[in-house]
N, C-alpha and C positions, 0 to 999 in steps of 0.2 A: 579377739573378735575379728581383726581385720586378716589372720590368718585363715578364720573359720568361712568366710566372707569368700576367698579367693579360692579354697576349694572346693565350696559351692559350683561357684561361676565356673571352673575346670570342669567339673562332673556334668553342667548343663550343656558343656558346650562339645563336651567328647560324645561322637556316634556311640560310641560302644559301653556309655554308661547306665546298664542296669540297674533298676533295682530289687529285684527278687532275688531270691536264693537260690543258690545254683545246684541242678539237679546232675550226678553222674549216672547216669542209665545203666550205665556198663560196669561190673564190679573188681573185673579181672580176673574173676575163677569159674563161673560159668555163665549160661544164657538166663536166670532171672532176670524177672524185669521184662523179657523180651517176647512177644508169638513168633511164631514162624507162618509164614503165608504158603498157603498149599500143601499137597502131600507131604508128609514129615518123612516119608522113607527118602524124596528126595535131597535133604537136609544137607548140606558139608559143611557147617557152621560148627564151627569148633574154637575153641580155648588154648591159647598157646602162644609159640615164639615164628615169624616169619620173619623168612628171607628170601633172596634168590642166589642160585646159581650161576657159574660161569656166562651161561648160558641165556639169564635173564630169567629162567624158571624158582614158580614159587619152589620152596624149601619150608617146612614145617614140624614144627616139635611140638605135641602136646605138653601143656604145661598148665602156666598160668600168665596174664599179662596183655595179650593181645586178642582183639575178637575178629576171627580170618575165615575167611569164605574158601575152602580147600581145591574147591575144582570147576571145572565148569559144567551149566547146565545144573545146578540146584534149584533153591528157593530166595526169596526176600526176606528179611526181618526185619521186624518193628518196633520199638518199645510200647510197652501195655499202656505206659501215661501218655496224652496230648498233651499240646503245645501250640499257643497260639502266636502272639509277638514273640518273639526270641531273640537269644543273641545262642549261636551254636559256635563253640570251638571242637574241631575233630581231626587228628591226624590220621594220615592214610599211605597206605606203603602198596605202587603199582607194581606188578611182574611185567614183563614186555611183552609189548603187544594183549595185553590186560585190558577190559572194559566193568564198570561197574557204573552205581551211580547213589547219590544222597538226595533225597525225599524229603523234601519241609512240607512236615502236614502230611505224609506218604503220598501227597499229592504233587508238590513240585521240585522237578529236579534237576540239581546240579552234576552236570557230568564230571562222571572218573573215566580217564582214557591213559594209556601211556602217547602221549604228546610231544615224547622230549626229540629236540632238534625240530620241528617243523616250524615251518617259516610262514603257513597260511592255514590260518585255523577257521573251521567251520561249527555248526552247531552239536556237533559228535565227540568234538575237542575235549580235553581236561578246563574243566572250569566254566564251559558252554551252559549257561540255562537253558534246558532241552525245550527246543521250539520259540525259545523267548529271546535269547540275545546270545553274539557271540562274545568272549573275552575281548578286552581291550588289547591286552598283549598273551605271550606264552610264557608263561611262569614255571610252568611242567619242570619237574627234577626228573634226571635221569630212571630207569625203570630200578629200586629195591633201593630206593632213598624214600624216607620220610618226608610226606608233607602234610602241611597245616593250612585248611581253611579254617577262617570266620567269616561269619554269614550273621549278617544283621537285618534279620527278617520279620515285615509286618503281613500280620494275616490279614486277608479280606475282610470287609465290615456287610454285618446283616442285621434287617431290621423284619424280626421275625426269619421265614423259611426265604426270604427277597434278598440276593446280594445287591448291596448299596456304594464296595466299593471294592477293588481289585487287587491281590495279594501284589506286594513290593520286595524286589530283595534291596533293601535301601541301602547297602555297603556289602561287597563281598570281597575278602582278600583270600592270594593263594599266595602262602609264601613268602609274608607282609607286602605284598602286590596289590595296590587297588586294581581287578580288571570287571568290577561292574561297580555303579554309582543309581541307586533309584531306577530299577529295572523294572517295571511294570509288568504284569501277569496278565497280559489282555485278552488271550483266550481260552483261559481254564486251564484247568487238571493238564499236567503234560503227560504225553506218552507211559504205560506202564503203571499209572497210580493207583492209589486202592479208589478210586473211584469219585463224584460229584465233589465238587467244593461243601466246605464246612466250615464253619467259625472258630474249629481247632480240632487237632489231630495229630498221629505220633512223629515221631524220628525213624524214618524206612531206610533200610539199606540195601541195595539192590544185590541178590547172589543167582541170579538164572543167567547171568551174559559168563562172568571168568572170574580165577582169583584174585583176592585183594585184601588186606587185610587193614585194620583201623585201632586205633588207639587212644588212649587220653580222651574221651566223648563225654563235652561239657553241654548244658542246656542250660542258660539264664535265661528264665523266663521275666518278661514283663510286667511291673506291678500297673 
């Protein structure tokens, strides 16, 4: 009893303890699950293995495994389910000098930049809440290294079509880096969104800026 007791009180008192079941959007072998936002001919969303080059440049194998935005100057994608409170785990592989970005709610978002070595980061940075705050620190891996954010995110609250209270990113780590804590969403939708706040919406991935590709994409939703 007194074991059952203690993992209780653990599970209350850790940010990152969900309790729903955890949704993989992504299945590893193609885009179900996913729309594409805009012209489909401009698509380079594809199914595969990335890397870079010497050089920093992507490198890509179609396959199976990883979901990789090919080039630059495409489209967005978004999973078909919404998503209101969440806990999101996503790894992400930059090429240098790379821009991309992750959408909570396809409404706010967390910037992907290659970042690595800068010493003064701004709202454009890896890890920046676009318009909302900058990182605490730089966490950024060098460009065609894997990284891992979690993102412990509360949607806004509405009573009826009236927002009543303002989306949070209440923990965000890059790279088990705390570099945001209760980041408040003070004025709306940032840059690029599918559009007006909402009480839930999907998982966007931004592909119109450069490549980038991502991996492992978990969604625990909140009961």
């Amino acid at each position: 009893m007194r074991r059952i007791l203690c993992i209780a009180l653990t599970l209350a008192l850790t940010p990152f303890a969900y309790a729903g079941d955890a949704v993989m959007p992504f299945n590893g072998k193609d885009l179900a699950g996913w729309k594409l936002r805009g012209d489909a001919k401009k698509n380079k969303w594809q199914v595969g293995v990335a890397g870079v080059n010497d050089k920093g440049a992507l490198t890509f194998k179609e396959g199976s495994g990883e979901l990789v935005n090919t080039g630059n100057g495409g489209i967005d994608i978004y999973t078909e389910r919404s998503f209101a409170d969440c806990l999101v785990e996503i790894e992400v592989m930059v090429p240098k000098g790379s821009n991309s970005g992750i959408y909570l709610m396809g409404r706010y978002e967390i910037q992907i930049l290659d970042s690595f070595g800068r010493k003064q980061l701004g709202m454009g940075d890896m890890g920046a809440i676009y318009s909302v705050a900058i990182p605490k620190l730089n966490a950024c891996l060098k460009p065609g290294d894997w990284q891992k954010y979690v993102i412990d995110f509360q949607a806004p609250r509405f009573d009826g079509t009236k927002k009543t209270a303002n989306a949070i990113f209440k923990k965000v780590l890059l790279n088990d880096k705390v570099i945001h804590e209760n980041a408040e969403v003070l004025k709306g939708a940032t840059g690029g969104s599918l559009g007006g706040e909402v009480p839930a919406g999907p998982l966007m991935l931004q592909g119109d800026h450069g490549p980038v590709a991502f991996r492992n994409i978990k969604i625990t939703p909140k009961k």
